[in-house]
Residue frames as a rotation matrix with the C-alpha (Angstrom) as fourth column:
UNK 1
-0.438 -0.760 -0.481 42.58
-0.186 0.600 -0.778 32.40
0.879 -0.251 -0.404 181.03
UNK 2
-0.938 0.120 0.326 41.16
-0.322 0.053 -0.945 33.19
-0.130 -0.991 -0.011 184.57
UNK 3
-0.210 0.820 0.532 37.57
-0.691 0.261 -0.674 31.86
-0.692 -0.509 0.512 183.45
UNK 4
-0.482 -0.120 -0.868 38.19
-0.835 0.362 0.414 29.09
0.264 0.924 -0.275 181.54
UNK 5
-0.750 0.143 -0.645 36.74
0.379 0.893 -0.243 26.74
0.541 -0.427 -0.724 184.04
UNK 6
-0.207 0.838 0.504 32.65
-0.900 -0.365 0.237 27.80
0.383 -0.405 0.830 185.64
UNK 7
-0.924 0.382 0.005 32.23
0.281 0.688 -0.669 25.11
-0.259 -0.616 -0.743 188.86
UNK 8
-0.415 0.905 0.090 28.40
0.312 0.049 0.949 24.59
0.855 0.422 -0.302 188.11
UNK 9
-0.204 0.494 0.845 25.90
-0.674 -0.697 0.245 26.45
0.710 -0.520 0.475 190.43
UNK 10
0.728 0.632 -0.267 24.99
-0.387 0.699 0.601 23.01
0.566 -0.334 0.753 191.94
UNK 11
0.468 -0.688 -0.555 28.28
0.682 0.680 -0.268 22.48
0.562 -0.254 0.787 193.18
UNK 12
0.336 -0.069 0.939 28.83
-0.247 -0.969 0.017 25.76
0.909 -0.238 -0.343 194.81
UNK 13
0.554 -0.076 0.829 28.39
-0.822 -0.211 0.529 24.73
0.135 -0.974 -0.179 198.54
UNK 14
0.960 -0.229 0.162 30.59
0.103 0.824 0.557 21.87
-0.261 -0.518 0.814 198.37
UNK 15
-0.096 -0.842 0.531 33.73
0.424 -0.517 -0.744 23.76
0.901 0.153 0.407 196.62
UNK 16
0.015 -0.192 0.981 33.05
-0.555 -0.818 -0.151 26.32
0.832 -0.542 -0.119 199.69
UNK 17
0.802 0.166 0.574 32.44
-0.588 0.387 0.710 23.76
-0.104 -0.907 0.408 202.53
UNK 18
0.769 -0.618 0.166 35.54
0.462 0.357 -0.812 22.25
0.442 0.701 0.560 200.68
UNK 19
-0.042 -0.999 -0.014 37.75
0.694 -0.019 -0.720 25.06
0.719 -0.040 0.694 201.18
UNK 20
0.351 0.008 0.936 36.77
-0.827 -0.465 0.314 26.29
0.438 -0.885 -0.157 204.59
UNK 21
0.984 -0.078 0.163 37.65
-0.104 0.489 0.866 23.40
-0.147 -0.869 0.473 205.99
UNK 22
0.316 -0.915 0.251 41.03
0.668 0.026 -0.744 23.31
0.674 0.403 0.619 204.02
UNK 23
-0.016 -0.117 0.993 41.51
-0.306 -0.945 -0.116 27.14
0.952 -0.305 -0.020 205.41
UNK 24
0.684 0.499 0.532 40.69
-0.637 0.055 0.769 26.02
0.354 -0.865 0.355 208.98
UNK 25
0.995 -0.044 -0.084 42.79
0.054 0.992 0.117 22.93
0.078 -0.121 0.990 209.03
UNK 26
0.129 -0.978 0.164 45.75
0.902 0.047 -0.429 24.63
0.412 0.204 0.888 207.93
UNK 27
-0.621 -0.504 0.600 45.64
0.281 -0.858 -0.430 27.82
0.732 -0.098 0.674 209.70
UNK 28
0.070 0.598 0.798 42.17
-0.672 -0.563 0.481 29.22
0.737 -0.570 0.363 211.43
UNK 29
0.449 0.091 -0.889 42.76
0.233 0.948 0.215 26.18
0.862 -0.304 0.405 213.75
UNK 30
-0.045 -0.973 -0.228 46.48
0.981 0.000 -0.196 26.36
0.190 -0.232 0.954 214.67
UNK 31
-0.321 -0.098 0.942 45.76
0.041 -0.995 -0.089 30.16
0.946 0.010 0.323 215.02
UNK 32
0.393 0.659 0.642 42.96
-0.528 -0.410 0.744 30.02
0.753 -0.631 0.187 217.35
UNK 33
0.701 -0.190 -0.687 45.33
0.619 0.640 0.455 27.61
0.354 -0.744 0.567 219.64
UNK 34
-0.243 -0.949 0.203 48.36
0.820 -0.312 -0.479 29.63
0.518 0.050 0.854 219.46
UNK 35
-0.351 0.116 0.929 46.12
0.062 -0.987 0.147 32.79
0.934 0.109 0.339 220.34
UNK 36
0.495 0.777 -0.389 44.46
0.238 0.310 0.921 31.06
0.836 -0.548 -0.032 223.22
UNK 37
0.055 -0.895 -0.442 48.14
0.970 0.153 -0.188 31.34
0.236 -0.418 0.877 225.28
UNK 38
0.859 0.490 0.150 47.70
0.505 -0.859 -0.085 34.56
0.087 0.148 -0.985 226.34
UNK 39
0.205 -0.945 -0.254 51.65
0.038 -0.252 0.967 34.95
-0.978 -0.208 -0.016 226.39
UNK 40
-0.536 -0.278 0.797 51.27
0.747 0.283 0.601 34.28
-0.393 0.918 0.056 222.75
UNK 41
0.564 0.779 0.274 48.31
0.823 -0.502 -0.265 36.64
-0.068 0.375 -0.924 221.98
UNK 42
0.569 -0.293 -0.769 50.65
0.241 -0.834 0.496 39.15
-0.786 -0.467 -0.404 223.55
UNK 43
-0.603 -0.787 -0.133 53.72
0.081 -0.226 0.971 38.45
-0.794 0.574 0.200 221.45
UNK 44
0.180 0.653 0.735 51.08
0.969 0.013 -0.248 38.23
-0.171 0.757 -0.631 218.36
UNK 45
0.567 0.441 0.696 49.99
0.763 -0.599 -0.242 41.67
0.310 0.668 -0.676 218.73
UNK 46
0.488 -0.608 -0.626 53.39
0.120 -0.664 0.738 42.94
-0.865 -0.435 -0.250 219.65
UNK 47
-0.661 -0.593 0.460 54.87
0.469 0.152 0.870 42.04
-0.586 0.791 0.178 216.24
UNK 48
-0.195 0.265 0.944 51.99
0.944 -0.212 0.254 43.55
0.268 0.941 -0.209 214.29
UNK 49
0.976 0.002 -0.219 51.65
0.012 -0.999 0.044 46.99
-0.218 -0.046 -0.975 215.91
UNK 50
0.264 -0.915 -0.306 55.56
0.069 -0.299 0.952 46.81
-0.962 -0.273 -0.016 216.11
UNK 51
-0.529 -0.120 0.840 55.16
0.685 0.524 0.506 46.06
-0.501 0.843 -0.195 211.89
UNK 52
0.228 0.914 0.337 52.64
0.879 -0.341 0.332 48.93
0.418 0.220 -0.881 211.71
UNK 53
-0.503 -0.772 0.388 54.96
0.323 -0.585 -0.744 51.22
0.801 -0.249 0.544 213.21
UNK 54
0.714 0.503 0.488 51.82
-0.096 -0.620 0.779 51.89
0.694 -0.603 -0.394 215.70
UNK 55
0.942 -0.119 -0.314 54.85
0.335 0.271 0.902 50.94
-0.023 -0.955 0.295 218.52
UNK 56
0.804 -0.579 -0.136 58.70
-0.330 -0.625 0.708 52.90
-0.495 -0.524 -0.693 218.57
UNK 57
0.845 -0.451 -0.289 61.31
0.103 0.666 -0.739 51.67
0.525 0.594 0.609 216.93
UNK 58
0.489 -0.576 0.655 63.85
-0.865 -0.415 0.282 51.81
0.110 -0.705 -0.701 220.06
UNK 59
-0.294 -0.898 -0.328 66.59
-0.702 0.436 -0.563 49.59
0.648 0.065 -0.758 220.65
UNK 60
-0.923 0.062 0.379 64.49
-0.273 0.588 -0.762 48.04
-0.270 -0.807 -0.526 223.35
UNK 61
0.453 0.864 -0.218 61.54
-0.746 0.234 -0.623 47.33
-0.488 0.445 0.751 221.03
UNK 62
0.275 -0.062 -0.959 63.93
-0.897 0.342 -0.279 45.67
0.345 0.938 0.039 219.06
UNK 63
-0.727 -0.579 0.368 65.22
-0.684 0.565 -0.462 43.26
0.060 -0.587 -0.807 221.63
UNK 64
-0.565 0.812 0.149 61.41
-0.517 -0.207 -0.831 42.67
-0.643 -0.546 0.536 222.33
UNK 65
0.324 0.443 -0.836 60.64
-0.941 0.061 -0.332 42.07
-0.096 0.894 0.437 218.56
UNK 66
-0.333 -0.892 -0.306 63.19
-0.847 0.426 -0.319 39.27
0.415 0.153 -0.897 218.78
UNK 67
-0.775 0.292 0.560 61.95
-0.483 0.298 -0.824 37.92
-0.407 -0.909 -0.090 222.08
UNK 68
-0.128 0.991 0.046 58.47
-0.370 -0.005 -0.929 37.91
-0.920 -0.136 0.367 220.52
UNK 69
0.375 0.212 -0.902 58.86
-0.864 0.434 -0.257 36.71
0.337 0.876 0.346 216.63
UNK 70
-0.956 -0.263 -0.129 60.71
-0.220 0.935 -0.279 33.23
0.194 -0.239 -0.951 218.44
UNK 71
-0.682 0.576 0.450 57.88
-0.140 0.501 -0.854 32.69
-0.718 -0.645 -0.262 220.55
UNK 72
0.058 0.784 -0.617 55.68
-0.793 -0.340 -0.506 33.50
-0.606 0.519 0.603 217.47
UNK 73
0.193 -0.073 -0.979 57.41
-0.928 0.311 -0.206 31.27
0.320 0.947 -0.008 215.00
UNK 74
-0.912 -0.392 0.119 58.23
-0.408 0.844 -0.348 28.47
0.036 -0.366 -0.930 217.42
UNK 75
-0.496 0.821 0.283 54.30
-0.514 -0.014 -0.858 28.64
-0.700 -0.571 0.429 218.18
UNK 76
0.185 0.562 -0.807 53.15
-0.916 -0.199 -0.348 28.63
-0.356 0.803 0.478 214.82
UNK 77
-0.286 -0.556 -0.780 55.38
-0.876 0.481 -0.022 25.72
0.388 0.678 -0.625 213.51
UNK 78
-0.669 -0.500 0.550 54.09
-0.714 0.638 -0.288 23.15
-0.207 -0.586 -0.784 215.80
């Protein structure tokens, strides 16, 4: 099923130059703006240490988490 289709050897770098830019357009882009905000960067890597338990789970983390997944998802969506 999964190799029923072999892209020919000659076509290689255009599938890949193909779907970096795809990958970019829709995300590595819109990331690397969002991250630039350094109020975003923050809330960024407050949600993934706070997701990684590397950060407390206290009643005032959670307020925080809150605080920070808006700013995250308001960022992201624009």
């Amino acid at each position: 099923m999964y190799g029923a289709y072999v892209l020919p050897k000659s076509q290689w770098q255009a599938a890949a130059d193909s779907m970096k830019k795809d990958f970019m357009d829709n995300y590595g882009s819109k990331l690397k703006r969002f991250l630039s905000n350094p109020e975003n960067a923050e809330a960024y890597i407050f949600l993934q240490d706070y997701n990684l338990n590397n950060i407390p789970h206290t009643p005032e983390n959670r307020q925080k988490y809150q605080k920070y997944q808006d700013i995250v998802n308001k960022g992201l969506n624009q």
